[in-house]
C-alpha positions in Angstrom: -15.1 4.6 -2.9 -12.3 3.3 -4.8 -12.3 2.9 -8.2 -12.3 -0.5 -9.7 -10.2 0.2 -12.8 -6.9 -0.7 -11.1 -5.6 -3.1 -8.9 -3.4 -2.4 -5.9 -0.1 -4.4 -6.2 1.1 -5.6 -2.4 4.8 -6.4 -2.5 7.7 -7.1 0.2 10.5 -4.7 -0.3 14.1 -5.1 1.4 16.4 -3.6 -1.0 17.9 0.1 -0.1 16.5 -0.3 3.8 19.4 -1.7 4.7 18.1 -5.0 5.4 14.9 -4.0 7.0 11.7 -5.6 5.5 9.1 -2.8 4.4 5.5 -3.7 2.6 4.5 -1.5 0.6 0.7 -1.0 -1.6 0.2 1.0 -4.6 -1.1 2.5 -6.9 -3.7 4.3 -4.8 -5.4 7.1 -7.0 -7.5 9.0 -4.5 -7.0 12.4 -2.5 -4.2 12.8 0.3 -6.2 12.5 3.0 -8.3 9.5 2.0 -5.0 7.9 1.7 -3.9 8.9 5.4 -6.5 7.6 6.8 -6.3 4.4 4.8 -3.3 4.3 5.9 -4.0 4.8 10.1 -6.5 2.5 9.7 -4.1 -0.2 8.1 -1.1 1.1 10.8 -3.3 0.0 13.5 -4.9 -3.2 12.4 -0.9 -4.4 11.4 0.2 -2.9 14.7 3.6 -1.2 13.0 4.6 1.8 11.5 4.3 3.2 7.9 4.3 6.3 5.8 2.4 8.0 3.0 5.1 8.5 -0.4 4.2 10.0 -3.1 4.9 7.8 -6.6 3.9 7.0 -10.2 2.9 4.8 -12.4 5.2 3.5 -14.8 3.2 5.4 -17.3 3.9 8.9 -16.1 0.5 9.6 -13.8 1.0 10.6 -10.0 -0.4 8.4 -7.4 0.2 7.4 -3.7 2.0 4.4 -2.7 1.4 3.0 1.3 4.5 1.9 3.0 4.1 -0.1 6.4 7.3 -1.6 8.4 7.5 -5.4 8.6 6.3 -8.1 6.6 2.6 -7.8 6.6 1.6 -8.9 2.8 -1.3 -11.1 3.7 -2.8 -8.8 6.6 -2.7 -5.7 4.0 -4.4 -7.8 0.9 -7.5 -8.8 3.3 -7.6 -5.3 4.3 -7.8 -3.4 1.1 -9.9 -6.2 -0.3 -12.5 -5.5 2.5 -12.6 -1.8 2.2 -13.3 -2.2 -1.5 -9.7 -2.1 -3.3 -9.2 -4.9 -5.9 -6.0 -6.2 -4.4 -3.2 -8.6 -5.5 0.0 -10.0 -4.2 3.1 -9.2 -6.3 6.2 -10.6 -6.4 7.8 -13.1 -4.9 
């Protein structure tokens, strides 16, 4: 189960993919392969690609962040929400 002390920020990338569009979720604080099946089960209900990067937060702690090609903001905010992860949409 997740825990409820963060929220998991959704945001459309494009810059340094050379012009590709690329959503990606984090933080995620849980183990590796929680995350890789999070991130299967999110792969398949998009229908695209993704990976698994590691990251942290801007105050130093290690975390996971999910990266899924395509432009798939709203799709991956109702799908964290329903597993239990307090998501929100970030930027623009």
């Amino acid at each position: 189960m997740p825990p409820a002390s963060h929220a998991v920020r959704v945001r459309r990338e494009r810059s340094g993919r050379k012009g590709k569009t690329v959503t990606v979720a984090a933080p995620f604080f849980v183990e590796r392969d929680d995350a890789r099946a999070l991130l299967k089960d999110l792969k398949r209900s998009c229908g695209s690609g993704g990976a698994l990067k590691e990251s942290t937060t801007p105050d130093g702690r290690a975390c996971f962040a999910l990266e899924l090609q395509g432009d798939h903001v709203a799709t991956l905010t109702d799908g964290l929400t329903r597993r239990g992860y307090p998501a929100k949409r970030a930027g623009g």
